[in-house]
N, C-alpha and C positions, 0 to 999 in steps of 0.2 A: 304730210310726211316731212317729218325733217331732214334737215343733210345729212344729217349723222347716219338716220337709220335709211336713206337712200341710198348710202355710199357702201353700207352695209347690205345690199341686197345685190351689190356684185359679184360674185364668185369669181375667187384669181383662181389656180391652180396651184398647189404647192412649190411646184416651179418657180411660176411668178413671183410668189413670196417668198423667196429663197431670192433672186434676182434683184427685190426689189431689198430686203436686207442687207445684200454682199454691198449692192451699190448704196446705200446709204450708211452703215456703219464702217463698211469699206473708205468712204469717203473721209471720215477721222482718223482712221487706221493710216490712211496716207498723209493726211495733215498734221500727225501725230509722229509720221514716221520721217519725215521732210522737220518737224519741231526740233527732233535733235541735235541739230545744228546749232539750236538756237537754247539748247537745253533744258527746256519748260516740255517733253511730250506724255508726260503722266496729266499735268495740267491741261494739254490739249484737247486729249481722249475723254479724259472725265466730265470738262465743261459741254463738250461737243456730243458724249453721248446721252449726257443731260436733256441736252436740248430737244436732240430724236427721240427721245421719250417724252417728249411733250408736246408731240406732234396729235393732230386731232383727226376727224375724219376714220377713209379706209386705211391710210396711210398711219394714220395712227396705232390703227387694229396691229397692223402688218408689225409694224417696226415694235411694237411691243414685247416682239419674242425676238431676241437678239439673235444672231447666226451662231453654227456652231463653231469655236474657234478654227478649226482648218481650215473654212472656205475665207478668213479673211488671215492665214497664214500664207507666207514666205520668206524663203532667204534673202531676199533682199526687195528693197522698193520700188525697183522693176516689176520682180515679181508680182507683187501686191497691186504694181499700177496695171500689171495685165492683164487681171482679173478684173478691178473695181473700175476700171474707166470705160473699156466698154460695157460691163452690165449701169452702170449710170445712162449709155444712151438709151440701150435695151429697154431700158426701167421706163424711161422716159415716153420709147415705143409704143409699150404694151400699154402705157398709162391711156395714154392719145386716143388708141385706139378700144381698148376694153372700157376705160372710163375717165373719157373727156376731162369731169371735173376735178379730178384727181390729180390729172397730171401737173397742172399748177401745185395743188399742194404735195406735189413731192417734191418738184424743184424748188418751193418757197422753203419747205423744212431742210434740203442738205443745205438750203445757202445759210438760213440762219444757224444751225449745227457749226458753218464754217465761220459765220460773224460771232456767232456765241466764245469758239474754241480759240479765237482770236483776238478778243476783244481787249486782252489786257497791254496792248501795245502794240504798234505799227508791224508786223508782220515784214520778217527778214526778207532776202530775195529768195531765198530757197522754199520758202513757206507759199509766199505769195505767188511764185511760178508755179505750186499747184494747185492753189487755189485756181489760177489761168486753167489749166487743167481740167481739172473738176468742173469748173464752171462751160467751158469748151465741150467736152464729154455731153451734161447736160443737154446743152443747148445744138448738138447736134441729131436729135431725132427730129 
């Protein structure tokens, strides 16, 4: 069996995959939304949601159907961070625990999403405090 069609023989819950989209496209959504400072966040979001579509695996599956825009709307970047930073650790949770080898490739695809979305130059303070963020979120399940 390969990985692919093993990772494929998990069943998340619609939940889950809603959970596991908020927190990863969510994840650009805030580094896109933190970019405007630096006034490149069209370029942020674009590169970065490149990238989660080129993610492989279950992870792949998942992130393939993008969210539907409300669940990564709000009035402000609070908001957005209220949402998307604990379902990143959630994400990370359920990964751990429903499928072990997944959970690495969720965390390896938002950080690349965030190296991808960044890549074009040294990442302001504002940007890189949430990449801190994001990355913290992660690394907390």
């Amino acid at each position: 069996m390969t990985e692919d069609s093993a990772s494929m023989a998990i069943t998340l819950s619609e939940q889950d995959k809603t959970t596991l989209r908020i927190a990863a496209y969510g994840s650009v959504t805030l580094l896109s939304a933190a970019g405007a400072a630096g006034g490149s966040p069209h370029k942020i979001a674009t590169t970065g949601s490149i990238a989660l579509g080129s993610a492989t695996g279950l992870v792949g599956h998942v992130l393939a159907e993008y969210p539907k825009s409300k669940e990564l709307n709000g009035r402000s970047v609070a908001d957005i961070a209220d949402r998307v930073l604990p379902a990143l650790t959630a994400a990370m949770s359920l990964l751990k625990e429903q499928a072990p080898e997944e959970a690495e490739n969720f965390r390896s695809t938002v950080i690349t999403a965030i190296e991808s979305a960044t890549h074009h130059g040294q990442p302001g303070p504002v940007v890189a405090d949430m990449i801190r963020k994001i990355t913290k979120a992660l690394d907390a399940a």
